[in-house]
C-alpha positions in Angstrom: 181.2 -18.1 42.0 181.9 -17.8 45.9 183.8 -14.5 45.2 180.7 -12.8 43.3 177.9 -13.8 45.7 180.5 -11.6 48.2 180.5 -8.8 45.7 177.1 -8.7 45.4 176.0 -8.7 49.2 178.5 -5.9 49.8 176.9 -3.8 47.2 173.8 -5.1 48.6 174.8 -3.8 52.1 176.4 -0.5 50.9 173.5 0.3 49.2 171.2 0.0 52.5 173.6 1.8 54.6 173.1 4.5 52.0 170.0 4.6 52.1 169.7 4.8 55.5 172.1 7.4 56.3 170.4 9.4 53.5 167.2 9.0 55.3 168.9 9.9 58.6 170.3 12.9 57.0 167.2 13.9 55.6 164.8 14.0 58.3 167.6 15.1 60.5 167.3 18.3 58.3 163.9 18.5 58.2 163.9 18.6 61.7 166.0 21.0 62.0 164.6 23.2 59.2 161.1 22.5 60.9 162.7 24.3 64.0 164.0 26.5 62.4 160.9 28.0 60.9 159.1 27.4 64.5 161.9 29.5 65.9 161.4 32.0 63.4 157.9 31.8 63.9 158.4 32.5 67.3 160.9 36.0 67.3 157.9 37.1 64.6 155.3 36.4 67.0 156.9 37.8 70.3 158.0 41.1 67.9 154.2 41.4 66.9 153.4 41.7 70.3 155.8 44.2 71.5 155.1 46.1 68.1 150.9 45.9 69.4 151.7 46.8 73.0 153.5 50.1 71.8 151.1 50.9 69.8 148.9 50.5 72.7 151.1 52.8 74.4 150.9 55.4 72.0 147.3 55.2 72.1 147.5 55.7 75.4 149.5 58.7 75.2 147.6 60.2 72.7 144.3 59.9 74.3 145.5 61.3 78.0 146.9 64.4 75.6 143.5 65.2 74.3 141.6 64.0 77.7 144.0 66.7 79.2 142.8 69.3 76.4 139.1 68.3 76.2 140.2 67.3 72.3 138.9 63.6 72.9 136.6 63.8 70.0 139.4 64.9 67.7 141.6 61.3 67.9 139.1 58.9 67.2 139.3 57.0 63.9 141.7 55.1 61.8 145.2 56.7 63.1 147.3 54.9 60.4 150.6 52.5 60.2 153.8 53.5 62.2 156.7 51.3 61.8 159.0 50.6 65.3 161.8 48.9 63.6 164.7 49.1 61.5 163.9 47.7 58.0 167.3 47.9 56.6 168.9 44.7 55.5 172.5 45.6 56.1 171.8 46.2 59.5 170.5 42.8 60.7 169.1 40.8 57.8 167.3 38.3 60.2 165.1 41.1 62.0 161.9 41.1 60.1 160.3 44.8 60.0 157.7 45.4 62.8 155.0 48.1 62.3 151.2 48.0 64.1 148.0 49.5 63.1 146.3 51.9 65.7 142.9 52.8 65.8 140.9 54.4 68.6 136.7 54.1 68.8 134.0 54.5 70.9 131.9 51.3 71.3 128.4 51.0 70.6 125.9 53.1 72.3 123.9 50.3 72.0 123.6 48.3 75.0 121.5 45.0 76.2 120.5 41.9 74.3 117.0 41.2 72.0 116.0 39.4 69.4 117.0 40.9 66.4 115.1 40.5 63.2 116.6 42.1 60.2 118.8 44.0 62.0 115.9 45.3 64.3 116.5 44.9 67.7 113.2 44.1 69.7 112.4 46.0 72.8 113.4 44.1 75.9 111.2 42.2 77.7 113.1 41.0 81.1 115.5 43.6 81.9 116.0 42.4 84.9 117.9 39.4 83.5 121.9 40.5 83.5 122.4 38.9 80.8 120.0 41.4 78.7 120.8 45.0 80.7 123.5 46.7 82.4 123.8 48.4 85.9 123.5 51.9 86.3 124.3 52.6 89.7 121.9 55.6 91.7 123.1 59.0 91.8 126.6 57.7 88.9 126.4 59.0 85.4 127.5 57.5 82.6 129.0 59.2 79.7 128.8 58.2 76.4 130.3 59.9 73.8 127.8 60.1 70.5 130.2 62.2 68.2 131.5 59.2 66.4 128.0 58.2 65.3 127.0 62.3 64.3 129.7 63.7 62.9 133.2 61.4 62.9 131.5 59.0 60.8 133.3 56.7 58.4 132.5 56.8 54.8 129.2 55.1 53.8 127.6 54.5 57.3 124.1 56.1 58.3 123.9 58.9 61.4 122.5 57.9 64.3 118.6 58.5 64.6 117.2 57.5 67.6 118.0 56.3 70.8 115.5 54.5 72.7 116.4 54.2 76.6 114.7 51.0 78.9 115.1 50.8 82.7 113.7 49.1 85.5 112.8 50.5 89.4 115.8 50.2 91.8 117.4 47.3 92.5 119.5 46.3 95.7 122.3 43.1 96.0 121.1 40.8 98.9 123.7 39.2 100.3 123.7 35.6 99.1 120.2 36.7 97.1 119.3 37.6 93.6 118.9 41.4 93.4 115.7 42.8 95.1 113.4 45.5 94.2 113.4 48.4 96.1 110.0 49.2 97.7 108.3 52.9 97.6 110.7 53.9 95.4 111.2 54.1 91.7 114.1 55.0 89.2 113.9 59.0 88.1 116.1 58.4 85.5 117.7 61.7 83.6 119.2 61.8 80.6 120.5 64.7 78.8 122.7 65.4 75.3 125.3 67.5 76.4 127.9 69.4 73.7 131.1 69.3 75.5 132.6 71.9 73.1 130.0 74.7 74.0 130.6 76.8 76.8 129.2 75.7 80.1 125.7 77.6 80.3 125.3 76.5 76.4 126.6 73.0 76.7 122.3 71.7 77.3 121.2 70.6 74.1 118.4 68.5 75.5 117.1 66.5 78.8 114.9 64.6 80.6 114.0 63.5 83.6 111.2 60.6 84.0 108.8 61.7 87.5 106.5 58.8 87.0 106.5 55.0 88.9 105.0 54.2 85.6 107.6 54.9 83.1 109.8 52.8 81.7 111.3 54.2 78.8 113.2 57.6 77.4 112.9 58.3 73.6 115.4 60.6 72.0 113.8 61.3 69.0 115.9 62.7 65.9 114.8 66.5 67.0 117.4 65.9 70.1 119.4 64.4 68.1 119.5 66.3 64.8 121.4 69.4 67.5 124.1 66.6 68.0 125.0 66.8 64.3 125.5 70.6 64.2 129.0 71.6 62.8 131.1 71.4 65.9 129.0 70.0 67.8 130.8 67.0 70.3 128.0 65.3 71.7 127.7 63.4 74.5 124.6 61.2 76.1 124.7 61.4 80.3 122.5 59.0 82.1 122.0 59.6 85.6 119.8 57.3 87.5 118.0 58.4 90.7 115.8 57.2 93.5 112.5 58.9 94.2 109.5 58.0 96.4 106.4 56.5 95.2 104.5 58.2 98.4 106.0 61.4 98.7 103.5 64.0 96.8 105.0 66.1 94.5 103.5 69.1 92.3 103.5 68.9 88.5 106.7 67.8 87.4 108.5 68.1 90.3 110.0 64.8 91.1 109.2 63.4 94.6 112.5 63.8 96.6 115.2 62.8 94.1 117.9 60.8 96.0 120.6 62.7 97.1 121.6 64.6 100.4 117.7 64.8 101.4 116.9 61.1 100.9 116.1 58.9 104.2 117.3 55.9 101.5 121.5 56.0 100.9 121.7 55.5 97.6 125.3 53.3 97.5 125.1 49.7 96.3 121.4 50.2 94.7 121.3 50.4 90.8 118.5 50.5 87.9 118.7 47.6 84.7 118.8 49.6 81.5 119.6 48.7 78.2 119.9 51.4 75.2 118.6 50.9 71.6 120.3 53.3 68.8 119.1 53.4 65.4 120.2 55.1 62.4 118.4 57.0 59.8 118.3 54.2 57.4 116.0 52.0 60.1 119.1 49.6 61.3 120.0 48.9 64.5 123.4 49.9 66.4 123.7 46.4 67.5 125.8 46.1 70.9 129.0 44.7 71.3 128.6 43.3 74.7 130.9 46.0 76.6 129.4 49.0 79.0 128.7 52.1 76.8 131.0 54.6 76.8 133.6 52.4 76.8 137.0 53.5 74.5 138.4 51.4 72.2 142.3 51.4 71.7 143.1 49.1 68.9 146.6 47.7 68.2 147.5 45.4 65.6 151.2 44.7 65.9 152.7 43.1 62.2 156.3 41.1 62.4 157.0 39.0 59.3 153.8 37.0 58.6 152.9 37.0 62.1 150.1 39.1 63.3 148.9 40.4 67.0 145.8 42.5 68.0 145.6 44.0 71.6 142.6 46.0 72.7 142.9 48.6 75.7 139.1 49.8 76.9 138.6 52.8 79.1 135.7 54.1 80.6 134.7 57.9 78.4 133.0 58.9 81.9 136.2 59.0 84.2 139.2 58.1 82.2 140.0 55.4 84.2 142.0 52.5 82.4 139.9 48.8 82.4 142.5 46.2 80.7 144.0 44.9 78.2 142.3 42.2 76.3 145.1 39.5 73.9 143.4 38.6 70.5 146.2 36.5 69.8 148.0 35.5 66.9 148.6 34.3 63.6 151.8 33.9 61.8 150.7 32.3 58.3 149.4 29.5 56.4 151.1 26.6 58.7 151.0 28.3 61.8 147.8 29.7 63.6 147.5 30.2 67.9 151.3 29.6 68.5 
């Protein structure tokens, strides 16, 4: 009886062990087969990025080539996949294939918050308020390139309208202060459409300048730019903001000493608020994106496996001069999101 009570607690403790190593075993290889797939995870992710930044690069590449030709117009769009990496098998089975995505866009021309009521952005009350304008600094123009939104357009989307331009009288930082407004002076702000691909005495293909302390406001109204969308036509708005003297007289639409070399007031460090409002013809608004106008998009969107980066390099149309590069991060499937 003694000698099967033995039996039994032997089996009894064998059977324990067992299952005990078996659950040490197993989670010891889901562990490691966790890790595993973390690892993995990992190579995918840091080869999405490298695959985005060199398609950054060739973005890069691209636009300097056409910048260099005046053929800017002529690379915007959806450029199409490009793969970066060896997708055969036999040569390393554990390299996934690595492609990105590249795309290159203007940004909106749009510019400057509102409220916006069925896609109808409201004029702007308090310009001054940062948060609802941007800075357009006396005597600096800005370029903004309206091509994409008159003739590059993508399939299905309306042309640009009209464009609606508001701005304040000149501003000046105060040390320590909120901006001030200049005295005696007000913004003669100009604005012209200008096609690039014309030659130089034809390139005028409409303009303004506002000679009044009591203007506010440029409308381009679909007669401008209905010249934009000619065939061939590369269109481009230039704002130019200006100082001129509310005392000064001046005779009929002569502007009353327009900063510049004449000007008793310098015109560095002083600036106008504007914001823009673009329409198309269907009646919606070109809502902003919250970047400057004239501000190029290169869009990278590096693939590795199932993981998936987007980088973003902006650069101002005006000067060509690189501003960043802005990390959308990365997803890398179902069970793995901002590793």
């Amino acid at each position: 009886m003694k000698s099967v009570k033995l039996k039994s607690s032997a089996i009894l403790l064998a059977l324990a062990l067992g299952v005990m190593f078996s659950g040490l075993v197993i989670g010891i290889s889901v562990a490691m087969s966790q890790y595993s797939k973390i690892s993995a995870q990992a190579r995918e992710g840091k080869l999405a990025y490298r695959a985005a930044l060199s398609g950054i690069e060739d973005g890069l590449l691209r636009y300097k080539y056409a910048r260099a030709l005046n053929l800017e117009d002529s690379i915007f769009g959806e450029l199409g996949e490009f793969n970066i990496a060896n997708q055969s098998p036999l040569i390393n089975p554990t390299q996934p294939s690595a492609r990105y995505k590249l795309a290159i866009k203007m940004d909106s021309v749009s510019v400057g918050k509102g409220v916006v009521v069925n896609n109808i952005l409201s004029d702007i009350d308090d310009l001054s308020d940062p948060d609802n304008a941007a800075k357009g600094f006396i005597d600096q123009t800005t370029d903004i390139n309206l091509t994409y939104l008159t003739a590059n357009l993508p399939s299905g989307d309306s042309p640009l309208d009209i464009i609606t331009i508001f701005f304040t009288p000149p501003y000046q930082e105060v040390t320590g202060n909120d901006p001030q407004q200049i005295s005696g002076y007000f913004t003669a702000l100009n604005a012209r459409l200008i096609n690039v691909s014309a030659s130089a005495e034809e390139q005028l293909v409409w303009e303004k300048t506002i000679v009044s302390p009591t203007d506010n406001k440029i409308l381009i109204s679909e007669v401008g730019i209905d010249k934009c969308k000619l065939a061939g036509a590369n269109c481009h708005l230039r704002l130019k903001p200006q100082l001129a003297s509310t005392t000064i007289p001046f005779n009929g639409n002569v502007a009353r000493r327009i900063s510049g070399s004449g000007n008793t007031l310098p015109a560095s460090n002083k600036f106008t608020f504007y914001a823009i409002r673009a329409m198309r013809e269907d009646g919606s608004t070109i809502l902003p994106t919250g970047n400057e106008p004239g501000t190029i998009t290169i869009s990278s969107i590096g693939i590795a496996g199932q993981a998936v980066r987007k980088l973003d390099a902006h650069i101002n149309a005006g000067n060509g001069n690189y501003l960043g590069l802005f990390d959308y991060g990365i997803y890398c499937g179902s069970e793995c999101i901002g590793l």
